[in-house]
N, C-alpha and C positions, 0 to 999 in steps of 0.2 A: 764421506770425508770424516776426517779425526776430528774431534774438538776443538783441537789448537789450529786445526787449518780453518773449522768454521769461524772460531776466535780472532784468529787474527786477518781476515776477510771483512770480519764487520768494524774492528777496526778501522781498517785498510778503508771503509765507507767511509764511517765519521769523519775520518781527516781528509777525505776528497771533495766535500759539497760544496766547496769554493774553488775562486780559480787566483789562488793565491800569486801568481807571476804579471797575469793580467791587474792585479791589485796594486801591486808595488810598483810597476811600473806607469799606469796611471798617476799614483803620486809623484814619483821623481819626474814624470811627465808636466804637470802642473806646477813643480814647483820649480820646474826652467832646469834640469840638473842633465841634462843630453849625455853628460858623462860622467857615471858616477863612479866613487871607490867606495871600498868596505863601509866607510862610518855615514856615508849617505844611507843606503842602503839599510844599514842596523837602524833607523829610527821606525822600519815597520816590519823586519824581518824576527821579532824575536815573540816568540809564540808563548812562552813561558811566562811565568810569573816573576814581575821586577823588571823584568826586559833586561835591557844592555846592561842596566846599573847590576842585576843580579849574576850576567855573565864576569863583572870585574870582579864582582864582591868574590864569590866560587875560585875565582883562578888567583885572587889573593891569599885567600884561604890554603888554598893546594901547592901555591908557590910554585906554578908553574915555569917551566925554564926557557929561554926563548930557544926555538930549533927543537923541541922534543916531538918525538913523533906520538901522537894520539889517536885512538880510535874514540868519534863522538857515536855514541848509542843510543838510537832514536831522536837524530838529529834534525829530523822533521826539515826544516828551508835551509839549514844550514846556516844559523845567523851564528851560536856560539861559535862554530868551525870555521866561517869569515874573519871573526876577530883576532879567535887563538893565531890562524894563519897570520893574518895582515896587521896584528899589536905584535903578537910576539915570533912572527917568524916559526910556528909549528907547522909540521906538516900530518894532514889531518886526514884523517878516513870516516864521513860520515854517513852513517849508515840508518836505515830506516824503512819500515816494513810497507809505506805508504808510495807506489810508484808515483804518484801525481808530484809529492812532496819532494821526493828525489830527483824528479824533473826537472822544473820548479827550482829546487836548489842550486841544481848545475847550470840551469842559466843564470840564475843571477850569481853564480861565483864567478862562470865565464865575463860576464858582463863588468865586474869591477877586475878582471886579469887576474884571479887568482890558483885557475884552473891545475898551475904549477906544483901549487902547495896543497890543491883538496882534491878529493876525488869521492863523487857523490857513489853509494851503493844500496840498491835493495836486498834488503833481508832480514833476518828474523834475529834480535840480542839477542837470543838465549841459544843459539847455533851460527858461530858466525862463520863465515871461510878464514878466517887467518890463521894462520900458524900458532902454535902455542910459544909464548913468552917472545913476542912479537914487537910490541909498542911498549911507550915507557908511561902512556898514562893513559887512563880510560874515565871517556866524560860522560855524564848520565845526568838530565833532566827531565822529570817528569815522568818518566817510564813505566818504576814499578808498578803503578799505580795500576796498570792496565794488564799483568801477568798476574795469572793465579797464584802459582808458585814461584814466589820471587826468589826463591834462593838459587834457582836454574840459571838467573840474569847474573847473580852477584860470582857465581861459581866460573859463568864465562869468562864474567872481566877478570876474574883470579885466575883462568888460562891462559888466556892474552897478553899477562904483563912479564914484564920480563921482570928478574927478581929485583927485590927494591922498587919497581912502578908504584904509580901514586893511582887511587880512585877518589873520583870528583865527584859530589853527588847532589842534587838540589830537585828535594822527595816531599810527596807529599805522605802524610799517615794521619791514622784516622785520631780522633780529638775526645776528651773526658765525657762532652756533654750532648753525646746522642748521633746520631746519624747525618752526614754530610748533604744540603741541600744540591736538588737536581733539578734540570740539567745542570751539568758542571763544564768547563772548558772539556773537558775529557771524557763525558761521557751523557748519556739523552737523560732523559726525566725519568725513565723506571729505573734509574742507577746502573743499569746495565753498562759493562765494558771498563766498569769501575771495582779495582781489585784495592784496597785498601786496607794497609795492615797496622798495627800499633805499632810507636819508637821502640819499645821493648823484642817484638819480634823481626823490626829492620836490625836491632845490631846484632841478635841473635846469629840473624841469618848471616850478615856478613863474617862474624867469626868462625861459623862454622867455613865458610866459604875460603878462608886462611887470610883474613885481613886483618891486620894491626894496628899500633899505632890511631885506633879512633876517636876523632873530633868533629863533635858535630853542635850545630849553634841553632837554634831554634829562632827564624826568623819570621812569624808569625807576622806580626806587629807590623815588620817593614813592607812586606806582601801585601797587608791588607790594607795598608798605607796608599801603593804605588796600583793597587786597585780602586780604589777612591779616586785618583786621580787621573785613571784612565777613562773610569764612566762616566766623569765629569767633562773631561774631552770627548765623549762619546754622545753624550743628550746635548751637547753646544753644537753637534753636526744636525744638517737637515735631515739627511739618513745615517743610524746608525750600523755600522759596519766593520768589519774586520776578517784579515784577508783569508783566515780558514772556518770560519765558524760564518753559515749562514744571519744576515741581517738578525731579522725576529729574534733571535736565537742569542746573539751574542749579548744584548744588553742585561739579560735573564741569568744567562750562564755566569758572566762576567761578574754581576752583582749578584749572585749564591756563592761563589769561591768565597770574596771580600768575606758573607755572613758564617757563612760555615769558620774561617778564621777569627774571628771578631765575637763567634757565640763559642770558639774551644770547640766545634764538633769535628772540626780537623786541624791541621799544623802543616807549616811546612818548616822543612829541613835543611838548610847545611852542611856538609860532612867531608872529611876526606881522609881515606886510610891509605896503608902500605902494606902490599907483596912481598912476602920476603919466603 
């Protein structure tokens, strides 16, 4: 096998060691909800950093239009791609290298009716099946972080858009003061599967990639904020848990992100540019 196929295989691991549908469904289980829609649903489907408040914050920023067609890129359960659908009426294609996750996604899109507006897919960002200048916006969380070569990613979403599409980004890069503590949500303890580049060579890469118009907000501070406040909810549980990152595992991971932000050894991002 290629590199990129072992690559994204062990990926494709890390994000399966839970049974993320079984999780969420247990909650809305317990908290009496027999029928949920989108906004039940997002209090535990958002995998990313900031959760739901960071999916508003992003599609403020991007000024997103309601009914624009989107491709979300490495949409993991599909919580950003439930809201853009069901806030604003997009209709979404999320895509994501993890079958479990993609599963996973499409039942609980099924599940809140939104089947109409998303359609879950495996595969790889940096190769995707759609047609070039296709969608008018392309969503990305989280992702680079995990590609060697990120300019491979940023270069796709510059195929995909149609001219004038908008890119949405909310990234992690690496920080002034030393090396990111591990494990991380995204990657085990020996750093592995963790590709992390400087702000310098994310915008780099994006202009080479034909992206303009770039704004991007450094929201370190709010991340490491709405991390504090999840481990805090997290040690008030008998068992600590979360629905993609094993027990053990998650309280570690979860409180190294918060530190690596909080000590500058890493950042995250905001951004959003234009295809033209």
């Amino acid at each position: 096998m290629s590199d990129t196929t072992d690559l994204n295989a062990a990926i494709a691991r890390h994000w399966s060691r839970g049974d993320p549908l079984g999780w969420i469904e247990a909650r809305l289980a317990a908290a009496g909800i027999a029928h949920p829609d989108y906004r039940d649903v997002a209090r535990y489907d958002q995998i990313h950093a900031g959760g739901l408040a960071a999916v508003r914050e992003l599609a403020a920023l991007v000024g997103v239009h309601t009914g624009e067609r989107v491709l979300d890129l490495g949409g993991g359960l599909g919580g950003a791609a439930r809201w853009l659908a069901g806030e604003l009426g997009c209709e979404v294609l999320c895509l994501d290298l993890t079958p479990q996750l993609v599963v996973a996604g499409a039942a609980l899109t099924a599940r809140v009716g939104l089947q109409a507006r998303i359609r879950h897919l495996v595969g790889d960002a940096t190769a995707t099946p759609l047609p070039a200048a296709s969608v008018d916006g392309v969503w990305v969380q989280h992702l680079a972080q995990h590609i060697p070569a990120a300019g491979q990613l940023w270069r796709e979403a510059a195929r995909v858009l149609k001219p004038g599409g908008w890119l949405g980004f909310h990234e992690w890069v690496l920080g002034p003061a030393g090396a990111p503590y591990y494990p991380a949500p995204w990657a085990p303890a020996d750093g592995s599967l963790s590709y992390l580049d400087t702000r310098d060579a994310l915008e780099h890469a994006l202009q080479v990639a034909g992206f303009t118009q770039l704004a991007i907000v450094d929201v370190s501070a709010a991340m490491a904020a709405a991390y504090a406040r999840q481990l805090a909810a997290l040690r008030a549980q008998p068992v600590a848990d979360n629905p993609v990152l094993p027990g053990p595992e998650s309280l570690l991971a979860l409180a190294n992100a918060q530190a690596s932000l909080v000590e500058r050894r890493a950042a995250c991002l905001m951004g959003c540019a234009r295809f033209v």
